[in-house]
C-alpha positions as CSV (number, residue, x, y, z in Angstrom):
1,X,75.4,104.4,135.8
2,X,77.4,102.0,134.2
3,X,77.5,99.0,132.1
4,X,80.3,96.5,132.1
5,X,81.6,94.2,128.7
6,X,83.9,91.8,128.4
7,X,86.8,93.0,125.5
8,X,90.1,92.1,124.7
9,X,92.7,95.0,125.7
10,X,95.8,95.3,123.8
11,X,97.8,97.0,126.6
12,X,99.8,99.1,124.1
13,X,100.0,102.8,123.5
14,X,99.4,104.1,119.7
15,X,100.5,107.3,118.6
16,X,100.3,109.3,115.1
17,X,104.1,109.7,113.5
18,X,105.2,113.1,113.8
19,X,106.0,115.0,111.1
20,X,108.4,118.1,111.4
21,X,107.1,120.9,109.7
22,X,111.1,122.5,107.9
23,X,108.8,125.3,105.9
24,X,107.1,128.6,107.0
25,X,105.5,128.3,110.1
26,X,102.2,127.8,108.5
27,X,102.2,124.0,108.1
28,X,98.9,124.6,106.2
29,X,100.9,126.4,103.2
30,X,103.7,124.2,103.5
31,X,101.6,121.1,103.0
32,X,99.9,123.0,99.8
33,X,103.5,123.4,98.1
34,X,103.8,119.6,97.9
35,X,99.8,118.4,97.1
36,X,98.1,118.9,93.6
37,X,95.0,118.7,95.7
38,X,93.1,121.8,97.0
39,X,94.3,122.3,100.8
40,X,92.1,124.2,103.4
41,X,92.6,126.0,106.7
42,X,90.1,126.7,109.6
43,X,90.3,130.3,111.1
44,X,88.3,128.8,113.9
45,X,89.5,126.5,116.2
46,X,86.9,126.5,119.5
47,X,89.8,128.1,121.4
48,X,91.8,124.4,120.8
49,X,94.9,124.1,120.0
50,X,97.1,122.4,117.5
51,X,97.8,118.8,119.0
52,X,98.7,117.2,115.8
53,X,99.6,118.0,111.8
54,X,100.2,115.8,110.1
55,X,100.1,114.3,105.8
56,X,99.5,110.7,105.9
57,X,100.2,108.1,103.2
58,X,97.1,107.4,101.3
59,X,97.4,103.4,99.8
60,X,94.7,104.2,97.2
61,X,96.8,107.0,96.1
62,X,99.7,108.9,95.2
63,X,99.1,111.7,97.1
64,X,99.0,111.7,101.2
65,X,96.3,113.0,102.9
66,X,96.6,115.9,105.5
67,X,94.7,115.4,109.4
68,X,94.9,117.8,111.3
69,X,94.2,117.6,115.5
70,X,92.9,120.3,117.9
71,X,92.3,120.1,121.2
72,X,93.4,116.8,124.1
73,X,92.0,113.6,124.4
74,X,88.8,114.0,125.8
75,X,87.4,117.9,123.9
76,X,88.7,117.9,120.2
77,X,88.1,118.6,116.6
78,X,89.5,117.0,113.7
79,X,89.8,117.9,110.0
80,X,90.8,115.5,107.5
81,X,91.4,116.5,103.5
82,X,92.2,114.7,100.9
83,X,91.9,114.7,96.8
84,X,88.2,114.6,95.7
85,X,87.0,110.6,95.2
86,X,90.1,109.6,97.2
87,X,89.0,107.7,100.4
88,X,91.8,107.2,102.4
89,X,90.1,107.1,106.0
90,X,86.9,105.5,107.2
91,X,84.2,107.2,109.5
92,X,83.0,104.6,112.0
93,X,79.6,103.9,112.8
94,X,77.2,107.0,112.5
95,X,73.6,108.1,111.3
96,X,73.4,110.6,108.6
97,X,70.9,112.9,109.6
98,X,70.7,116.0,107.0
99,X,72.3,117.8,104.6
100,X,73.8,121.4,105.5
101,X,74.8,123.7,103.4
102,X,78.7,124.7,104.1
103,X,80.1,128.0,102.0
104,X,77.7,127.4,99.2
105,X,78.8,123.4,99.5
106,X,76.3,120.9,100.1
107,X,77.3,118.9,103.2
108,X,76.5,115.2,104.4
109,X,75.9,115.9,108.7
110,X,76.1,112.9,110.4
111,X,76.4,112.2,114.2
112,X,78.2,109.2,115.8
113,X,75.1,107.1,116.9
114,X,75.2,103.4,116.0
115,X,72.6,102.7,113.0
116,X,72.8,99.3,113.9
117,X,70.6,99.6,116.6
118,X,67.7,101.6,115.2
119,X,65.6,101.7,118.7
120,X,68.4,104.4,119.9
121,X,69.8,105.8,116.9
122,X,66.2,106.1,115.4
123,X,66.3,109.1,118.4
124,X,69.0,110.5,117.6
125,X,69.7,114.3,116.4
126,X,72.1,117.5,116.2
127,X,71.8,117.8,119.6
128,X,73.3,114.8,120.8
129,X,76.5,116.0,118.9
130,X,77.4,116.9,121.8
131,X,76.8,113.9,123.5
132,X,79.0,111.3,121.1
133,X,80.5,113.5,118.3
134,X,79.2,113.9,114.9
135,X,80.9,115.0,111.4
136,X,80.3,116.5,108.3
137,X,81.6,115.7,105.2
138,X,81.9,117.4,101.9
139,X,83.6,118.3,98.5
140,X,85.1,121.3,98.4
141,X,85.6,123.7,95.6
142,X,89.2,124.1,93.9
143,X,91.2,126.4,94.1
144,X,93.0,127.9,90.4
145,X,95.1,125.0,89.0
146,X,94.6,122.7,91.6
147,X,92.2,119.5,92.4
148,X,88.8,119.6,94.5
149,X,89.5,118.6,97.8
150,X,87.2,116.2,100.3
151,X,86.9,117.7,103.7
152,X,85.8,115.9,106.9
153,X,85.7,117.9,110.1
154,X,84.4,116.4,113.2
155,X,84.1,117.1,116.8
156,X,84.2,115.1,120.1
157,X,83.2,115.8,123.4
158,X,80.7,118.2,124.4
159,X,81.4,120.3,121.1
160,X,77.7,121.4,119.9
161,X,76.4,121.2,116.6
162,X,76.6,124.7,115.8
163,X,80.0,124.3,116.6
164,X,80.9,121.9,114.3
165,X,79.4,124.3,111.8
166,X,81.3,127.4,113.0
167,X,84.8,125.3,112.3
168,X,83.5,123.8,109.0
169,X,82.5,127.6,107.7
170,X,85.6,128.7,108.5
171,X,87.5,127.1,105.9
172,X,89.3,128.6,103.4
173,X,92.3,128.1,100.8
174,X,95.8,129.0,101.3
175,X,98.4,129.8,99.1
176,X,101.4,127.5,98.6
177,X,104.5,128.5,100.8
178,X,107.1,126.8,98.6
179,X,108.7,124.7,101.3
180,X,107.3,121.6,101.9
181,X,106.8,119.8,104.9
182,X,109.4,117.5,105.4
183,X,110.6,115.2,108.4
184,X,113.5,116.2,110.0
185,X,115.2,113.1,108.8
186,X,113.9,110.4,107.0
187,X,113.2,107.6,109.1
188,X,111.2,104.7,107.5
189,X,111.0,102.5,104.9
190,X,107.7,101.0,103.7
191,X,106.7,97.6,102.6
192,X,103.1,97.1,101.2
193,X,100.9,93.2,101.6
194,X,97.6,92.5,100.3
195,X,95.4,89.4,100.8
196,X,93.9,88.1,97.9
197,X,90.5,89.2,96.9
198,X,87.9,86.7,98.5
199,X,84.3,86.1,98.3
200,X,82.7,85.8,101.6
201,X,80.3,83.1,101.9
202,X,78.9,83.1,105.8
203,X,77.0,79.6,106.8
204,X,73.8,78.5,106.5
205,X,71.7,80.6,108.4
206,X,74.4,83.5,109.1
207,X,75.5,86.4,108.1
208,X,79.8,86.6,109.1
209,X,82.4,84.9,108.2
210,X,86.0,85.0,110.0
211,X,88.8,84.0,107.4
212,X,92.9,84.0,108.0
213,X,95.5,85.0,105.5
214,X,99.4,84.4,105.6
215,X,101.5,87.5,104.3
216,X,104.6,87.4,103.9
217,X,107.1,90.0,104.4
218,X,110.2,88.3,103.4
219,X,112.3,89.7,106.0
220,X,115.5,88.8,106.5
221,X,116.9,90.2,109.3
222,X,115.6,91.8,112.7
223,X,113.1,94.4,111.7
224,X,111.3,96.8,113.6
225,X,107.5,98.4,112.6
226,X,106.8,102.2,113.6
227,X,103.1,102.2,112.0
228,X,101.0,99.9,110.4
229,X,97.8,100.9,108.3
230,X,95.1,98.4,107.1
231,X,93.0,99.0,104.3
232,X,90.1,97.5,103.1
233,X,88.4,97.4,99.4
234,X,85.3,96.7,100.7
235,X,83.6,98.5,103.6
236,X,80.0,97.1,102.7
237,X,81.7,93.4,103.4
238,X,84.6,94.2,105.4
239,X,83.6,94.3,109.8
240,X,87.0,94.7,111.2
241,X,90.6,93.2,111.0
242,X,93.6,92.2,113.2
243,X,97.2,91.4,112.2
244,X,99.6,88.6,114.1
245,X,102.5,88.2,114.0
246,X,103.8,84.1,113.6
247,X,107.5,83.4,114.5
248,X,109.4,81.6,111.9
249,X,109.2,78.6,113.9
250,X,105.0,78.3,113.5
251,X,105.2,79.2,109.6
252,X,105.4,75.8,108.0
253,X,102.6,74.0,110.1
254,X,100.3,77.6,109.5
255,X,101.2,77.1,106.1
256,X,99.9,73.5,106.5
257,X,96.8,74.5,107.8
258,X,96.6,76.9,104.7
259,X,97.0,74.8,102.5
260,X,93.7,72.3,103.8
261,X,91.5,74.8,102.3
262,X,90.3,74.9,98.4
263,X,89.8,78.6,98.7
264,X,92.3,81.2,100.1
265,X,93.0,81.7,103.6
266,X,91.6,79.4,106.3
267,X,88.6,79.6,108.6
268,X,89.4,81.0,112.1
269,X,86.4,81.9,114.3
270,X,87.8,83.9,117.2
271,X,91.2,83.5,116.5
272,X,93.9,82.2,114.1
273,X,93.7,79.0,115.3
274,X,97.7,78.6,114.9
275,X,99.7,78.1,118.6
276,X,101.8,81.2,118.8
277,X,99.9,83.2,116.4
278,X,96.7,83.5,118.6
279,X,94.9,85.9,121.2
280,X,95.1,83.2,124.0
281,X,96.4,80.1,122.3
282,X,100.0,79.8,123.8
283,X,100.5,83.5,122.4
284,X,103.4,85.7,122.6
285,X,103.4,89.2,124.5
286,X,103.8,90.7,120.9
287,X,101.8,88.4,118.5
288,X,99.2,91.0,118.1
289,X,100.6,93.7,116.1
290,X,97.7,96.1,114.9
291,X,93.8,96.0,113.8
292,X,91.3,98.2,111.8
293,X,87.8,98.8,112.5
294,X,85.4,101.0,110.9
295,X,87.3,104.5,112.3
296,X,90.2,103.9,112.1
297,X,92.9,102.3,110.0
298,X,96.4,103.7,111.0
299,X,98.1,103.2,114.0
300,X,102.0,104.2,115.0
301,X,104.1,103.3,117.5
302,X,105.3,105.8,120.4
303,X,108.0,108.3,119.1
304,X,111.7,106.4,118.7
305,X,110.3,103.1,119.8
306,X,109.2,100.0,117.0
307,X,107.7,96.5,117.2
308,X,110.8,94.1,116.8
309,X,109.8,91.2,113.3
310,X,112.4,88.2,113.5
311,X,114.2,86.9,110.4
312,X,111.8,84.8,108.7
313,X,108.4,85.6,111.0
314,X,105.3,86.7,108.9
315,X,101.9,87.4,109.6
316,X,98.4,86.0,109.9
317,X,95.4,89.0,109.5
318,X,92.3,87.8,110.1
319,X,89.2,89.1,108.3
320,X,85.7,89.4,109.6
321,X,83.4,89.7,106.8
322,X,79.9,90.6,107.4
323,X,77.2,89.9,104.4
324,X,73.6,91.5,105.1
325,X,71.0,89.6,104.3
326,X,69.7,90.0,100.7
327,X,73.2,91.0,99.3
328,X,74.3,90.1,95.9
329,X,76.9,88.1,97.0
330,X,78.6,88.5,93.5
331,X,79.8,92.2,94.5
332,X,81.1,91.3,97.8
333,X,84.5,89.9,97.2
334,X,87.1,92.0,99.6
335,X,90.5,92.2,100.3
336,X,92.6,94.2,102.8
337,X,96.2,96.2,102.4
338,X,98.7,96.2,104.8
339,X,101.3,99.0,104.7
340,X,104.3,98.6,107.0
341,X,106.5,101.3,107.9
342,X,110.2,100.3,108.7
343,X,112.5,101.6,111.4
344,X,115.8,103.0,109.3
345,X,117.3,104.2,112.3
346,X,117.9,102.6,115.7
347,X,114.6,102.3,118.5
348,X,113.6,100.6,121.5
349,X,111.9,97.5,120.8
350,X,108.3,97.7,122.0
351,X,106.6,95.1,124.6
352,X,103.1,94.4,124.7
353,X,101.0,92.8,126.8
354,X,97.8,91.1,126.0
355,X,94.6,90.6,128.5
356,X,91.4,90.1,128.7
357,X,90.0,92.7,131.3
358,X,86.8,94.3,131.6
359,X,85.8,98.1,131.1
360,X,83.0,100.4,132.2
361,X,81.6,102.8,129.9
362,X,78.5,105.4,131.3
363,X,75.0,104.3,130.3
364,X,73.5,107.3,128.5
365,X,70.5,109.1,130.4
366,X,68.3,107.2,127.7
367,X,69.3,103.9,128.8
368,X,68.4,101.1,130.9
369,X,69.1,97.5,131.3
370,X,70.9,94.9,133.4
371,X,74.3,96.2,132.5
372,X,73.6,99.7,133.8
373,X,74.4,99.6,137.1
């Protein structure tokens, strides 16, 4: 069975940078040698391999965090460490169903079913694990002289529960190599936005609120992204985010448009509003140049390739802020980060292509409807 929905594709390939590990072979060890914080490795894998190591630039902190990849695209597990009370990645939707108890550890176990939607989710349990993916998530002791560590491990695609467990058990400290992972050669710069910290205040009668931000990068010559991370303050407020890009000819009249509104930022229900600047108002192949969702927040470029910035463009990100009823609206002020990563050496300038197609994704056996078909 299936059931079609209506999206907005970004036809555009997003790959992790690689890092090249110059140490000891075991890129476990090499990332302990440069991190204060506690680093662990699994002795079980499922039978996957390594797809991807990698440390990744925290914003919220000093230290990067390490994610580690096993297995393809469709059957793989994930483990994700960083400094204890540092949250540098977001989980997306999921139910919490139990604690388990991992080496001695307690351990949150949640599995990917959407809470939102408490008919389904309301059903959901360990064994459907294996149905959408689930993940546990814990603080891990330290080892002598260094930080605790927070570990998430999660699996996806038919990997059971007691799988899951199996790789989160197997866990266990290693002993700094002394060489650090490095790149083989340095190849990006990094320039940092923020919007400013806004209250959302949906309309009478609703509960979301879609508000635009200008941020300006100040280039002043071609420049060419290889990643882009958003970060929000605020997950309890913050619903998802997506960056433009506005060529230098469209930023006086946006900053027009900014300026018509007391507060900061403009509103901008389903777009930006701005011509050039917007999903399907007279919009450039390239004007949409990353988002974040609850998930997710850092997405690269293919290897040795970079999404070209004019002289004097900037960006628009738009904000969707949902408040739940009952909130204290005083504690929901949010902002988002924007990290850019700059090309130092030459690339391929990227081209995208936006379009509005529909997708198919299965019905699961305990659903029915219209859209299943």
């Amino acid at each position: 069975m299936k059931k079609s929905i209506a999206i907005i594709l970004c036809a555009l390939f997003l790959a992790p940078i690689s890092t090249v590990a110059m140490g000891s072979g075991d890129k476990y060890a090499d990332a302990q040698t440069g991190l204060t914080y506690t680093v662990y490795k699994p002795s079980k894998t499922l039978g996957l391999s390594t797809s991807k190591f990698q440390l990744i630039t925290c914003g919220v902190s000093a230290e990067q965090w390490l994610y580690a990849k096993y297995g393809g695209t469709k059957r793989y597990l994930e483990i994700m460490e960083t400094e204890a009370g540092v949250k540098c990645s977001d989980p997306g939707l999921s139910k919490q169903l139990k604690n388990v108890v991992i080496n001695g550890v307690s351990a949150k176990l949640y599995v990917y079913c959407d809470p939102t939607k408490p008919a389904a989710s309301d059903k959901c349990t360990t064994a459907d694990i294996a149905r959408v993916g689930g993940y546990v998530i814990f603080t891990n002791k330290a080892a002598k002289g260094l930080k605790r560590t927070e570990i998430q491990v999660q699996v996806i695609g038919g990997i059971t529960y007691a799988q899951l467990l199996t790789v989160a058990k197997s866990l266990k400290s290693v002993q700094a190599s002394g060489k650090p992972i490095q790149e083989a050669e340095p190849s990006a710069s990094k320039v940092i936005l923020a919007t400013p910290s806004y209250l959302p205040i949906p309309p009478k009668g609703g509960s979301d609120e879609y508000r635009c931000f200008l941020l300006d990068p100040k280039f002043d010559k071609e420049t060419f992204l290889q990643s882009v991370s958003i970060e929000p303050d605020n997950l309890k407020v913050s619903h998802h985010g997506i960056l433009y890009k506005v060529d230098a000819a469209n930023v006086a009249s946006t900053k027009i448009i900014d300026s018509e509104s007391a507060e900061a930022g403009w509103s901008c229900f389903g777009d930006t509003g701005i011509p050039g600047a917007s999903a399907f108002s007279a919009a450039s192949p390239s004007s949409w140049i990353s988002f974040w969702a609850p998930g997710g927040n850092f997405k690269a470029y293919p290897a040795e390739t970079g999404m070209m910035v004019a002289a004097g463009d900037q960006f628009i990100l738009q904000s969707h802020f949902h408040v739940m009823p009952g909130d204290s609206t005083g504690k929901n002020s949010a902002s988002m980060k924007v990290s850019l990563s700059l090309a130092t050496s030459p690339v391929t300038s990227l081209k995208t292509l936006l379009i509005t197609a529909p997708i198919e994704l299965a019905c699961s056996p305990q659903e029915s409807g219209p859209l299943c078909t």
